[in-house]
C-alpha positions in Angstrom: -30.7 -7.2 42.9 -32.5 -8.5 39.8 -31.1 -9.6 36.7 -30.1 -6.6 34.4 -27.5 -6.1 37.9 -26.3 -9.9 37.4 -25.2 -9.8 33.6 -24.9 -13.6 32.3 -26.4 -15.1 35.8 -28.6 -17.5 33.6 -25.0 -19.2 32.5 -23.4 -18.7 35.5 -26.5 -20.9 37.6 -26.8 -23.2 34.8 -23.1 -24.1 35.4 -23.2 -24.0 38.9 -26.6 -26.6 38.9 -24.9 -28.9 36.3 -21.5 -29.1 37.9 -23.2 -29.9 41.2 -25.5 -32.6 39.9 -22.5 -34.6 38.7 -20.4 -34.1 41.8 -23.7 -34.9 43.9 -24.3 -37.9 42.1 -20.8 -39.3 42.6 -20.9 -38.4 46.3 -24.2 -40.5 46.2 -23.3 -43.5 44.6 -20.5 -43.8 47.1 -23.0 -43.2 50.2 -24.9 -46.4 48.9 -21.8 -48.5 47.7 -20.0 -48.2 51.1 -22.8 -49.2 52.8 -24.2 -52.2 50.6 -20.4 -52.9 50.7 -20.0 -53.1 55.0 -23.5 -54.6 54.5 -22.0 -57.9 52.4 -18.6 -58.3 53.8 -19.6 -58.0 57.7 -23.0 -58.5 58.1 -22.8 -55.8 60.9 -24.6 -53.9 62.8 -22.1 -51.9 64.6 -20.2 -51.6 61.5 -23.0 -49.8 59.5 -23.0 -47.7 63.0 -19.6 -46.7 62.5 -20.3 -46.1 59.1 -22.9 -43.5 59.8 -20.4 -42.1 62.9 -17.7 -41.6 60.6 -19.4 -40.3 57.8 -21.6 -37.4 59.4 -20.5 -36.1 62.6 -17.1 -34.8 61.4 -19.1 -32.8 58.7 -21.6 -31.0 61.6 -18.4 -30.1 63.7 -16.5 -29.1 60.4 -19.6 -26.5 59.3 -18.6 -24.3 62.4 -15.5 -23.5 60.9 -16.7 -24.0 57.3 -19.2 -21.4 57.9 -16.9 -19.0 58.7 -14.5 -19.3 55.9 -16.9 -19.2 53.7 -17.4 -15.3 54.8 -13.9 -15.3 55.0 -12.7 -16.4 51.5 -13.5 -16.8 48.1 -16.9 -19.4 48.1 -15.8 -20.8 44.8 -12.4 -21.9 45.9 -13.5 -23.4 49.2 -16.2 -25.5 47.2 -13.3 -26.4 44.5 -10.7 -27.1 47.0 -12.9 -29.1 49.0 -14.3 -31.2 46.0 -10.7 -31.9 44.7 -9.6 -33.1 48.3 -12.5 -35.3 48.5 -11.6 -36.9 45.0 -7.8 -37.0 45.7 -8.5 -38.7 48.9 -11.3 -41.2 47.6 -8.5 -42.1 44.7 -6.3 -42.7 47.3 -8.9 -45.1 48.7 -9.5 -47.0 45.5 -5.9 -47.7 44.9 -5.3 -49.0 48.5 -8.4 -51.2 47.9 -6.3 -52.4 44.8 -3.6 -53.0 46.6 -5.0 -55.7 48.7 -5.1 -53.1 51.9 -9.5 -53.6 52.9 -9.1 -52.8 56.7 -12.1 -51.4 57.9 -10.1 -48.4 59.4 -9.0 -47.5 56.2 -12.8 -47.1 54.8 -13.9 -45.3 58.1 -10.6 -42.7 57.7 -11.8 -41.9 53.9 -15.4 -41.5 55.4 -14.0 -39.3 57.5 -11.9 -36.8 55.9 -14.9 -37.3 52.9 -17.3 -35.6 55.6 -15.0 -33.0 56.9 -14.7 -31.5 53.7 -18.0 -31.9 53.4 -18.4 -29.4 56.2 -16.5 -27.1 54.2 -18.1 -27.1 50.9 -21.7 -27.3 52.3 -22.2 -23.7 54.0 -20.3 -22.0 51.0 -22.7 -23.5 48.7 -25.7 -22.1 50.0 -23.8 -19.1 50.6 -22.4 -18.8 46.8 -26.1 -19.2 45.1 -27.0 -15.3 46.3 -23.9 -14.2 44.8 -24.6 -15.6 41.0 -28.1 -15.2 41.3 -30.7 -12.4 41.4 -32.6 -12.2 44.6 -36.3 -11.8 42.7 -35.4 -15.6 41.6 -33.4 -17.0 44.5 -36.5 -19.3 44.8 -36.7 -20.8 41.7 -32.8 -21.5 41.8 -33.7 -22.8 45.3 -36.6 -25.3 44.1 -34.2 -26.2 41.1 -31.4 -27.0 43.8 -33.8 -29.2 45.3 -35.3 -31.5 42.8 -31.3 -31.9 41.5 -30.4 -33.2 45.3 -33.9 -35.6 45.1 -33.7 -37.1 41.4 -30.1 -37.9 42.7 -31.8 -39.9 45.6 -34.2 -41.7 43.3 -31.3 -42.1 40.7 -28.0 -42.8 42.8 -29.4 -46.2 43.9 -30.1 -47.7 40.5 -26.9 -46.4 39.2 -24.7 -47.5 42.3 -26.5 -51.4 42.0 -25.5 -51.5 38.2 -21.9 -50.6 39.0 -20.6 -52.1 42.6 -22.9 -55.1 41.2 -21.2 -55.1 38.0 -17.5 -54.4 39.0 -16.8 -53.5 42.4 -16.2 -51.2 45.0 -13.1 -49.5 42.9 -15.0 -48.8 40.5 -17.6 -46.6 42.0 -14.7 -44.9 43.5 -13.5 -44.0 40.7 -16.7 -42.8 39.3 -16.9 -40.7 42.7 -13.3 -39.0 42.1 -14.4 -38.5 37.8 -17.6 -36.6 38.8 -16.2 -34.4 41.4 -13.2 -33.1 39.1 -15.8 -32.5 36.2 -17.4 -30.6 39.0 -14.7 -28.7 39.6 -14.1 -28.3 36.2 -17.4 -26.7 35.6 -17.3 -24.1 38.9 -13.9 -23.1 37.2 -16.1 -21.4 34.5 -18.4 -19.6 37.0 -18.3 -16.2 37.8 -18.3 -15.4 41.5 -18.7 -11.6 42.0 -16.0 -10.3 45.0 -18.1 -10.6 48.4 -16.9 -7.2 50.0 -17.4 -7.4 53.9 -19.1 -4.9 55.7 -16.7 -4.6 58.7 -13.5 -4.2 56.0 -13.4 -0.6 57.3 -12.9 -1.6 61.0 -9.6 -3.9 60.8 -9.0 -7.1 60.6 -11.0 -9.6 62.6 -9.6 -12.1 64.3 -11.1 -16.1 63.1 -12.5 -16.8 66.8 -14.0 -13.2 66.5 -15.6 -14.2 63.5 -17.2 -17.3 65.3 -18.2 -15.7 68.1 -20.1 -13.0 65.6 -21.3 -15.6 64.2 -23.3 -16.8 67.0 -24.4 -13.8 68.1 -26.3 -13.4 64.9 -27.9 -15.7 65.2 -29.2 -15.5 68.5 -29.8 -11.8 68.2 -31.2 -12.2 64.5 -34.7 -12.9 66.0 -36.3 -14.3 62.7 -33.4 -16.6 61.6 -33.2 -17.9 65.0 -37.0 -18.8 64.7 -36.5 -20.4 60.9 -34.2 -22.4 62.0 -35.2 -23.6 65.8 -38.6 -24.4 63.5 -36.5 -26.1 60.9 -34.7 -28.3 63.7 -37.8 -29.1 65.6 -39.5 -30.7 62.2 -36.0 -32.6 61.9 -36.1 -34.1 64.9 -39.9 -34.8 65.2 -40.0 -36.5 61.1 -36.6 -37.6 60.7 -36.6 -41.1 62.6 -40.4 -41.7 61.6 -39.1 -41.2 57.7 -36.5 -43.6 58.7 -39.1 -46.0 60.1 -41.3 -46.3 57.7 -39.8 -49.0 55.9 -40.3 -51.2 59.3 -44.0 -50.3 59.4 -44.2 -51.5 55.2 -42.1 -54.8 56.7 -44.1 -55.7 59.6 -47.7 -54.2 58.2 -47.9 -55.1 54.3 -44.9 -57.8 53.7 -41.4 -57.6 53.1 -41.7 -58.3 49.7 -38.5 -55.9 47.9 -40.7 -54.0 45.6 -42.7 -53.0 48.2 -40.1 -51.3 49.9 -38.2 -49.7 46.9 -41.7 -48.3 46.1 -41.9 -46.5 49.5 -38.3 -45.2 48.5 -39.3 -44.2 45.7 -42.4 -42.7 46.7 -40.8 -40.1 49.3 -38.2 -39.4 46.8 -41.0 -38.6 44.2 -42.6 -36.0 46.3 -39.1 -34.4 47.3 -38.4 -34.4 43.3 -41.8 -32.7 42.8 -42.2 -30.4 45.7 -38.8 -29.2 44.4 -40.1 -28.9 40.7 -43.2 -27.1 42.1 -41.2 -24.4 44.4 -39.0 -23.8 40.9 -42.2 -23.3 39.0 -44.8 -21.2 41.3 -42.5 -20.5 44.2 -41.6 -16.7 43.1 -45.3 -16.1 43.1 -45.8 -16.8 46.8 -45.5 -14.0 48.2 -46.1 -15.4 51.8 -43.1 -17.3 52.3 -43.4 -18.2 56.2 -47.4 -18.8 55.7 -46.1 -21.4 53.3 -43.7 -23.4 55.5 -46.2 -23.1 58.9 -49.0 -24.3 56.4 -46.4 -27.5 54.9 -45.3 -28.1 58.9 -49.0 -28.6 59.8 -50.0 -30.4 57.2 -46.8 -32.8 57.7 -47.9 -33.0 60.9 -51.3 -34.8 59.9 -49.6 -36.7 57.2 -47.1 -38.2 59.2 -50.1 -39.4 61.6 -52.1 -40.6 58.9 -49.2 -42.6 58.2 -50.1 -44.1 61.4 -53.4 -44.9 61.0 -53.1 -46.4 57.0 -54.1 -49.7 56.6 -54.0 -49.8 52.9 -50.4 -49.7 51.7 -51.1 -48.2 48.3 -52.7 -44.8 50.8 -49.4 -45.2 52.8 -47.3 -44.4 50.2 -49.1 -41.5 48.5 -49.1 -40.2 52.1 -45.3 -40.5 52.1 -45.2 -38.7 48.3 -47.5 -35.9 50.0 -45.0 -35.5 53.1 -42.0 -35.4 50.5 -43.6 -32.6 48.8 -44.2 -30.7 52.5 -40.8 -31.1 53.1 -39.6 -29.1 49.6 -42.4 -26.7 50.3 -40.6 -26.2 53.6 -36.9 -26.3 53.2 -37.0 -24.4 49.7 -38.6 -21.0 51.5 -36.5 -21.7 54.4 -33.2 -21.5 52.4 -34.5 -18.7 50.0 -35.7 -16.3 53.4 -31.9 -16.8 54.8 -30.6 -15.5 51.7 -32.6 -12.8 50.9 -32.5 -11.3 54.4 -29.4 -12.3 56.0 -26.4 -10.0 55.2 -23.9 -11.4 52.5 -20.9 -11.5 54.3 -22.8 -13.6 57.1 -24.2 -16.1 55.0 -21.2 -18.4 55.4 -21.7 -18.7 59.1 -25.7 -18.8 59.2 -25.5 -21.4 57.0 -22.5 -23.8 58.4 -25.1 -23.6 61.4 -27.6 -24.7 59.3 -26.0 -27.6 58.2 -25.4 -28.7 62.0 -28.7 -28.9 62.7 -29.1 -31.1 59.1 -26.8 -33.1 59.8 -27.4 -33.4 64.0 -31.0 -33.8 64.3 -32.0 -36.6 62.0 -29.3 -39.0 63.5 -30.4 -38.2 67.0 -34.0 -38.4 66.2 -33.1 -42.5 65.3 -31.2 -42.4 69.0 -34.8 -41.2 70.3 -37.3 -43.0 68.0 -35.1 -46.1 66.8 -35.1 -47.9 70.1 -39.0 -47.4 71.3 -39.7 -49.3 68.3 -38.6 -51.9 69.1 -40.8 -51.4 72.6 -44.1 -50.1 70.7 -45.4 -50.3 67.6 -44.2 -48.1 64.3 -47.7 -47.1 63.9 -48.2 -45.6 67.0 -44.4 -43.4 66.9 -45.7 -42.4 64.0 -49.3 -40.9 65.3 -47.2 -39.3 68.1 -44.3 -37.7 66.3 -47.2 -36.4 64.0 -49.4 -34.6 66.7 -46.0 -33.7 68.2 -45.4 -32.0 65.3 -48.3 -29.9 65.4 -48.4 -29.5 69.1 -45.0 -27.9 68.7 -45.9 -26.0 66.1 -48.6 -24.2 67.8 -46.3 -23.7 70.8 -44.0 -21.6 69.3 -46.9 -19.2 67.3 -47.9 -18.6 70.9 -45.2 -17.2 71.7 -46.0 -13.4 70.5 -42.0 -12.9 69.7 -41.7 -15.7 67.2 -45.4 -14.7 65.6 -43.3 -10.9 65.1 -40.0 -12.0 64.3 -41.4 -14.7 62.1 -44.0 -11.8 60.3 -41.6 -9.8 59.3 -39.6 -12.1 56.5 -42.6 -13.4 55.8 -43.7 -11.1 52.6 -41.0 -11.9 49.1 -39.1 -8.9 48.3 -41.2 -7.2 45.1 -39.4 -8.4 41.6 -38.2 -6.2 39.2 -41.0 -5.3 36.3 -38.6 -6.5 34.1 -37.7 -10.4 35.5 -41.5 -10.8 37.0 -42.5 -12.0 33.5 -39.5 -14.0 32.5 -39.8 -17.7 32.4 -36.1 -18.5 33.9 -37.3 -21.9 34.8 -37.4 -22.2 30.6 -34.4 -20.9 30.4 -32.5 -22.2 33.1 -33.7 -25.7 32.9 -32.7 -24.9 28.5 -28.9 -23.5 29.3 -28.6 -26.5 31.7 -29.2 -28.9 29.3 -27.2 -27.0 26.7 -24.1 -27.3 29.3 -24.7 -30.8 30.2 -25.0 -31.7 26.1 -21.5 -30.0 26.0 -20.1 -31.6 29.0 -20.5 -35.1 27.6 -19.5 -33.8 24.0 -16.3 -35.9 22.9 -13.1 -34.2 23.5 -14.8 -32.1 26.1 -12.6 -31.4 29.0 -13.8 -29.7 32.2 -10.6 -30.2 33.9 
């Protein structure tokens, strides 16, 4: 489908991106307030623990279920209805806080219900961007998507300081529950065509059957079960050394602030432009899995080299090179899943997906976080590199994963028409338009 199919798509994904920016930001600046917030008042390690408990593992059991209700009902409502739940309930937070009610519980319960709607609204978005957008530039949207979600990282911080530091806590809930109904707001105006399920014909299919087709799938959808076993593996084998990396600056070149919000900074840099970089010359890579094999390889020798810096300056350009792998990675991943997986699948595929997000990187910390304390950062970080690649090699042995993998590896051919159409232009134009108009006075997205 390309865009003389998709009449109006431009405005449609221009929407979409802005509406998700602002509710992303909010979600963001709550992340980094709630946690500088447990940081001050308890001084806790178990706390932050909790924290982290609370706030990701109901989302990776909620994306079972939020995978298939997102190829059961409309995409746009579940993202709406989840968004307003998560602002009604982080309200509700605030004006307990108000009310002189601080118990810890109370914080962990909003975390809580914050990430099981999270687990709702995650697989229908990835699921949605197919239906608004033609598939000859499901890339670009992709790469768009992910610069958004990594100039939030670089930006969240900054804005959540100026905020909790000038008010409080309350106030960046409030913030929180203002972006997420402008969100809403701005989906409201989206078109979503009617996703029309291949097994309508059959009868009605019971939810558990759904689940259990689900799975199925994806174990007997050889090339998505590849992608994503690959996508887990680099997870798990870069997650807790990312995490680490701050210890190495610490105990290597000084634990001087700016030293560490420059090795922030840096990784978020390389996310924000290997995200910039897939929405600019990703359509014309036609060799979508030779792309992510080359960025896993070449992670793998960065996250060594990481290891083996001794000049911090080299360290972090090595963490701004490993950022950009990962967009170079994660943007073709995404793309492949919705180009070749069937629409009224997407849902489930995806709320998979988002388990092995949000599942691997907290147990790579359980793996990696205590042997540093036993060995050095330096020397994790040589092994989870050359583990990396090891790994990687492992699985291209295997002749069923170089077949399965082969055959989404070449882009679907773009219409004559959209191949010399600058949508990044556009796109990135109609975005701004929107967001002028969004912040206009009187404007009401509500």
């Amino acid at each position: 489908m390309t865009d003389t199919d998709m009449p109006g798509w431009k405005r449609n994904v221009a929407l979409f991106l802005t509406g998700q920016t602002i509710s992303l930001l909010g979600s963001m600046l709550v992340m980094f307030a709630v946690m500088w917030h447990l940081t001050i008042e308890t001084r806790s390690g178990s706390v932050l623990m909790l924290s982290i408990v609370f706030g990701m593992l109901p989302q990776a059991f909620m994306s079972i279920f939020g995978g298939v209700w997102a190829d059961r009902h409309s995409r746009k409502l579940l993202i709406m209805g989840a968004d307003t739940t998560i602002a009604i309930v982080t309200l509700g937070l605030a004006l307990l806080m108000l009310s002189g009610v601080e118990d810890l519980w109370v914080i962990y319960l909003a975390l809580a219900v914050r990430s099981v709607f999270a687990g709702i609204q995650t697989p229908a978005v990835g699921a949605m961007i197919p239906q608004i957008a033609p598939a000859d530039q499901l890339m670009r949207v992709n790469g768009m998507f992910q610069s958004i979600q990594s100039g939030m990282m670089l930006l969240a911080p900054a804005l959540a300081a100026v905020v909790y530091a000038s008010f409080d806590i309350v106030a960046v809930f409030f913030v929180d529950a203002a972006t997420a109904l402008i969100g809403v707001g701005m989906l409201a105006m989206v078109t979503v065509p009617r996703l029309v399920r291949s097994d309508a014909e059959s009868g009605p299919v019971s939810y558990f059957g759904d689940l259990v087709a689900g799975f199925r799938y994806i174990g007997s959808n050889a090339p998505v079960k590849w992608l994503v076993s690959l996508f887990a593996l680099v997870m798990f084998l870069v997650g807790a050394p990312s995490y680490l990396t701050p210890l190495m600056v610490t105990r290597t070149f000084g634990d001087e602030v700016w030293k560490l919000t420059a090795n922030e900074l840096f990784w978020g840099g390389g996310m924000l432009l290997g995200g910039l970089l897939m929405a600019s010359f990703g359509p014309r890579i036609k060799r979508r899995v030779r792309l992510m094999v080359g960025s896993v390889l070449l992670t793998g020798v960065l996250v060594a080299g990481l290891g083996v810096s001794t000049n911090m300056w080299v360290f972090f350009v090595l963490g701004l090179l490993i950022g950009i792998m990962f967009a170079a990675l994660n943007t073709p991943a995404f793309t492949i899943i919705q180009e070749r997986v069937e629409p009224d699948m997407q849902g489930r595929v995806f709320g998979f997906v988002g388990i092995v997000m949000t599942v691997a990187m907290p147990l790579s910390m359980v793996v990696f976080g205590p042997l540093a304390d036993q060995f050095s950062v330096q020397s994790l970080l040589v092994l989870a590199g050359v583990l990396l690649v090891v790994v990687l090699a492992s699985i291209l042995a295997v002749p069923a994963a170089r077949r399965s993998l082969g055959q989404v590896d070449t882009a679907p051919e773009p219409d004559a028409e959209t191949a010399g159409d600058p949508m990044g232009d556009s796109v990135a134009g109609t975005v701004g338009e929107t967001v002028e108009a969004s912040a206009a006075p009187g404007s009401d997205h509500r």
